[in-house]
C-alpha positions in Angstrom: 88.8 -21.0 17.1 92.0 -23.0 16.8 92.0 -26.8 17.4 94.0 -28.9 17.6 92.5 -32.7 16.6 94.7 -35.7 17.9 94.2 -38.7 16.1 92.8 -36.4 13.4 93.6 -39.6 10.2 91.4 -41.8 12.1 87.6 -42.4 11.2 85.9 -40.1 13.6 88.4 -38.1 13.8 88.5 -37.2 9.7 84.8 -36.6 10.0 85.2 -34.3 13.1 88.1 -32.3 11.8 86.0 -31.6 8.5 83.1 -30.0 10.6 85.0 -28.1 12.1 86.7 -26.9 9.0 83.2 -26.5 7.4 82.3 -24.7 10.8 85.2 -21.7 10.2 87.5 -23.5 12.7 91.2 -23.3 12.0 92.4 -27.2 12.7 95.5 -28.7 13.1 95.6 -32.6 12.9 98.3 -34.3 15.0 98.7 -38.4 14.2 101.6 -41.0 14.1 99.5 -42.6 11.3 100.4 -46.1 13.1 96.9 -47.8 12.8 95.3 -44.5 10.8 95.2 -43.3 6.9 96.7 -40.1 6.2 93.6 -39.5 2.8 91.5 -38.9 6.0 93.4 -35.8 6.7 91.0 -33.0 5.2 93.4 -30.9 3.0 92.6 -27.5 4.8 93.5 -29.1 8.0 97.2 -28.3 8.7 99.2 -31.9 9.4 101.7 -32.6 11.8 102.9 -36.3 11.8 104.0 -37.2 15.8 102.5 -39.2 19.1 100.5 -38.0 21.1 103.2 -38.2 23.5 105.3 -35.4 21.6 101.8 -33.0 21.9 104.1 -30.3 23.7 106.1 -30.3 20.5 102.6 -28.6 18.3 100.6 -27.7 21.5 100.7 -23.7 23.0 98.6 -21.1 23.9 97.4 -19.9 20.4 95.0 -22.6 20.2 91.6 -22.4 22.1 90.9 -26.2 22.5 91.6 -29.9 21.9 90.3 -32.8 20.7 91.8 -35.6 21.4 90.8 -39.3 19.4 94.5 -40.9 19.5 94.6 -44.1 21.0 94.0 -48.1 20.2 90.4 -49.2 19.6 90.4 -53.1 19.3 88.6 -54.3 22.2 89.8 -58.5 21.3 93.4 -56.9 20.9 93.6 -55.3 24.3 93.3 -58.4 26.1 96.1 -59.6 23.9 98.7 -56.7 24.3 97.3 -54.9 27.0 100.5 -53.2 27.3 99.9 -51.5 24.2 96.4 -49.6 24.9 97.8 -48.8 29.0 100.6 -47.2 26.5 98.4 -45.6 24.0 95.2 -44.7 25.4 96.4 -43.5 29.1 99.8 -43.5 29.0 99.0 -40.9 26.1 96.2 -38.7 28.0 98.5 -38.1 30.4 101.2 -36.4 27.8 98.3 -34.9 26.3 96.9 -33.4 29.8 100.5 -32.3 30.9 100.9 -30.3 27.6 97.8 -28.8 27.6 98.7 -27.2 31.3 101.8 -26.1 30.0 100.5 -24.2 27.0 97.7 -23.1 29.3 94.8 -24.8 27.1 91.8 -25.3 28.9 89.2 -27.0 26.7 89.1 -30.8 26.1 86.5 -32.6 24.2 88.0 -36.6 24.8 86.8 -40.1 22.5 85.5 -42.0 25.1 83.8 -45.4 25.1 80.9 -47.6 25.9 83.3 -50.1 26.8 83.6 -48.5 29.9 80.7 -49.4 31.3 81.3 -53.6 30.8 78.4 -55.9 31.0 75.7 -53.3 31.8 73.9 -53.7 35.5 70.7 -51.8 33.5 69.5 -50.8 30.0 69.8 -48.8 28.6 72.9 -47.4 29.8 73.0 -43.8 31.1 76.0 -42.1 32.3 74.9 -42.9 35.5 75.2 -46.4 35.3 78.3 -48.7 37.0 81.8 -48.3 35.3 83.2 -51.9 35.5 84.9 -52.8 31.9 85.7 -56.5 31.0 88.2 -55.8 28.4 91.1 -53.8 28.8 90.3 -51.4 26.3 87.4 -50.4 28.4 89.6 -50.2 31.4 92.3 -47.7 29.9 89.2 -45.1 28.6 87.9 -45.0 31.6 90.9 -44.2 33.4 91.8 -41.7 31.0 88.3 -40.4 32.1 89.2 -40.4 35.7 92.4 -38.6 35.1 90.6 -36.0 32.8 88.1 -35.6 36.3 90.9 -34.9 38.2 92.3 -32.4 36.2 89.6 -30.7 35.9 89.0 -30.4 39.4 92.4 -29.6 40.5 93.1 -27.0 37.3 89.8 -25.6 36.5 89.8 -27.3 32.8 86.7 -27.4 30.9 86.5 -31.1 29.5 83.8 -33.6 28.3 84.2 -37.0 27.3 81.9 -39.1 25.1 80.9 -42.3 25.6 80.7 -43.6 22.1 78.5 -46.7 21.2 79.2 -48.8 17.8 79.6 -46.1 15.4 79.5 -46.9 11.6 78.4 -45.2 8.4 80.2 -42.8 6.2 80.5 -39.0 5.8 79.6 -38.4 1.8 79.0 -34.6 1.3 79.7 -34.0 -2.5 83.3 -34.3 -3.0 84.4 -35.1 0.8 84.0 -38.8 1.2 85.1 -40.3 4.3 85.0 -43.3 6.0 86.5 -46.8 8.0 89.8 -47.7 7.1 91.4 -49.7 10.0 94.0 -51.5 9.1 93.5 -54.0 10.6 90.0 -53.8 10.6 87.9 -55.5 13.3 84.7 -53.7 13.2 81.0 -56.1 12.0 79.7 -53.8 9.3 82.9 -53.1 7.3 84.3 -56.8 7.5 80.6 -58.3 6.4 81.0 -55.1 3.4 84.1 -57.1 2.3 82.1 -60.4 2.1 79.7 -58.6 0.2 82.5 -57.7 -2.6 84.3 -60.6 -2.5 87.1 -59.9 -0.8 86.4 -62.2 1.8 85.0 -65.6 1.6 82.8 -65.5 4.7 81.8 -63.3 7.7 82.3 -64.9 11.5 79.9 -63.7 14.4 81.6 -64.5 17.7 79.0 -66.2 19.9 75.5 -67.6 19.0 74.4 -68.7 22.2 74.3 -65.4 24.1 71.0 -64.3 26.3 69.4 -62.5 23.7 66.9 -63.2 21.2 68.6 -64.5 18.2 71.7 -65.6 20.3 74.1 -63.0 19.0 75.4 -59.5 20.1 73.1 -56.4 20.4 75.0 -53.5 20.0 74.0 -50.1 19.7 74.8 -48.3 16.1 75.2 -44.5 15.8 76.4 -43.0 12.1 79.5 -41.4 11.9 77.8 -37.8 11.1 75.6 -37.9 13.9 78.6 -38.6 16.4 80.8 -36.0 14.9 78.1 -33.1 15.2 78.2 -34.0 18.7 81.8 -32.9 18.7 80.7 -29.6 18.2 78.0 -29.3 20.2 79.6 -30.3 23.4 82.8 -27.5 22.2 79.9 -24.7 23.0 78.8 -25.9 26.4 81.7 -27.2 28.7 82.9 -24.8 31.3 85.8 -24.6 33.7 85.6 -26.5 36.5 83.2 -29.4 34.6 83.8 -32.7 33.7 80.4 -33.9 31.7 80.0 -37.4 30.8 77.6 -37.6 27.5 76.7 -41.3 26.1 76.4 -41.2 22.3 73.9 -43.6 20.8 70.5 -44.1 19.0 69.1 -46.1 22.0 67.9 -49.1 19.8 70.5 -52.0 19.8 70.5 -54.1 16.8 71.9 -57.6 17.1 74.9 -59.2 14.8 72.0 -61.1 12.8 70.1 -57.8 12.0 73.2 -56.2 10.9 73.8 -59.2 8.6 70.4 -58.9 6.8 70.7 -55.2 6.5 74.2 -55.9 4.8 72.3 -58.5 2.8 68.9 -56.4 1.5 71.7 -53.1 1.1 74.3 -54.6 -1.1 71.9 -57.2 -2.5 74.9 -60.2 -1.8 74.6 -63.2 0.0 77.1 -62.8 3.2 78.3 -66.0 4.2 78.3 -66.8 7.8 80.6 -68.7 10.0 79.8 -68.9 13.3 83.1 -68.7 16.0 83.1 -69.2 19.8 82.5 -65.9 22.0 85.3 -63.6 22.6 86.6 -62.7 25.5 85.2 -59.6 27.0 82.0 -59.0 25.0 79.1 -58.3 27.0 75.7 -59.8 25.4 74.0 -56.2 25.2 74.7 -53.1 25.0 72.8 -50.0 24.3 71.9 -46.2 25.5 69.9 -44.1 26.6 71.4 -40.7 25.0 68.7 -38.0 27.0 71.2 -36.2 28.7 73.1 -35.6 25.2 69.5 -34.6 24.0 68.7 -32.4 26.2 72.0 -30.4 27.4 73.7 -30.8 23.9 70.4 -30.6 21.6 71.7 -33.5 20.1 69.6 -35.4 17.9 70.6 -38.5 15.7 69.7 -37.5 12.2 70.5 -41.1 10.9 69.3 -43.4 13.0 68.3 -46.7 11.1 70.7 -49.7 10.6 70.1 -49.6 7.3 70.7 -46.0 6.2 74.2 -46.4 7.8 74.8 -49.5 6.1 74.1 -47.7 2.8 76.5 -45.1 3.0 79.2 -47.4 4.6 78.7 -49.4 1.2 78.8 -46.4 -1.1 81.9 -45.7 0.6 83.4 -48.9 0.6 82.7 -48.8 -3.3 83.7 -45.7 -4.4 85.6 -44.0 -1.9 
């Protein structure tokens, strides 16, 4: 097939477009590289440096699908510049979705996000549960969501989005090495990796007085690898006329703590920790159930542990 990969420099994105170069697939990569790392780019993906706005520029009928990852992440920044992520993340879909009708393209496999779901009414999560974000992240994925439903509907599109938890890890497969390089970067495991080389005095966790049982966060962590082989998957079973919803997890949820010892017994460095009031918008738990993914995708996390993800984001971090 030929695919085209939005948002293609990013960190799930690299890993994806590499699978499905490994997979046969002819990939282009479309990116503005405005938050992302053109070394991401696989060198047998074809590069094409533009917004996701400007997809009608790349996108027509020769290719057979897309996958589309371009958009702001940063849940704390959202709530900041909202403007930016309505812009970005919806805003964008909407270009995206209006180019792929024109070009007659009728396969989308769409990033989505646990943030969707807010402070979760039950856990785990299943796609099931209440939408109701508290960040405006949250809010702009799932509205891209909703307009990917009603395309679907109205146009007969064959889409899925998945509903990503914390994913983390790094893809190392002989000479292909890829992993997080936000700039800036916001997410737990890379930031407390930096304490652990000294490139930061001290790690803060925001919020030590949450209902949980050391006080911090729980999130749930998924390695890279096993996210982007869900990619794939879902590519072989959506169908015109469906919309599927997928949650993408190891359903365990680990809290800030844990991930802090992990960091600690991996790297074998003391992390330093500063503890900071809670941000807005972070729900106290949040974690999945990912049956449906299981059983409809035969998706399986191969990597599950806390630790084994934190090994490979460290050999990454040190040797790149």
């Amino acid at each position: 097939m030929k695919l085209l990969v939005t948002g293609g420099a990013g960190y799930v994105g690299g890993v994806v477009t590499q699978l499905l170069l490994d997979a046969g697939h002819e990939v282009v990569v479309l990116d503005d590289l405005s938050r992302n790392d053109a070394s991401q780019i696989p060198s047998a993906a074809r590069f094409v440096q533009a917004r996701v706005h400007d997809v009608a520029t790349v996108l027509d009928n020769s290719f057979d699908a897309v996958l589309h990852f371009a958009g702001l992440i940063a849940a704390g920044e959202s709530m900041i510049h909202p403007e930016w992520h309505w812009e970005n993340n919806t805003v964008g879909t909407l270009a995206l979705l209006d180019a792929m009708r024109v070009a007659r393209v009728r396969n989308l496999i769409f990033s989505s996000t646990a943030a969707t779901y807010g402070d979760p009414s039950e856990l785990p999560l299943t796609e099931t549960s209440i939408t109701k974000p508290v960040n405006t992240y949250g809010a702009t994925k799932l509205a891209a969501d909703m307009i990917i439903a009603s395309e679907v509907h109205a146009h007969d599109l064959a889409a899925a989005s998945l509903r990503y938890f914390n994913v983390a890890g790094a893809y190392l497969a002989g000479d292909v090495r890829l992993g997080e390089r936000h700039d800036p970067e916001t997410h737990l495991i890379p930031i407390a990796l930096e304490v652990a080389a000294g490139k930061r005095e001290k790690l803060q966790l925001f919020g030590d007085d949450y209902d949980t049982p050391d006080g911090t966060c729980i999130r749930d962590y998924i390695h890279v690898a096993d996210l982007a082989q869900a990619h794939l998957l879902a590519l072989n079973v959506i169908r015109n006329g469906e919309h599927k919803i997928y949650n993408l997890g190891n359903g365990t949820g680990f809290s800030n703590r844990q991930v802090v010892e992990a960091v600690r017994k991996v790297t074998g460095h003391a992390i330093p920790v500063e503890m900071a009031p809670r941000r807005a918008g972070d729900p106290a738990a949040l974690y999945t159930s990912s049956a449906l993914a299981q059983r409809e995708l035969g998706w399986v996390p191969a990597k599950p542990g806390i630790e084994e993800i934190v090994a490979d984001a460290w050999e990454f971090y040190r040797h790149g």
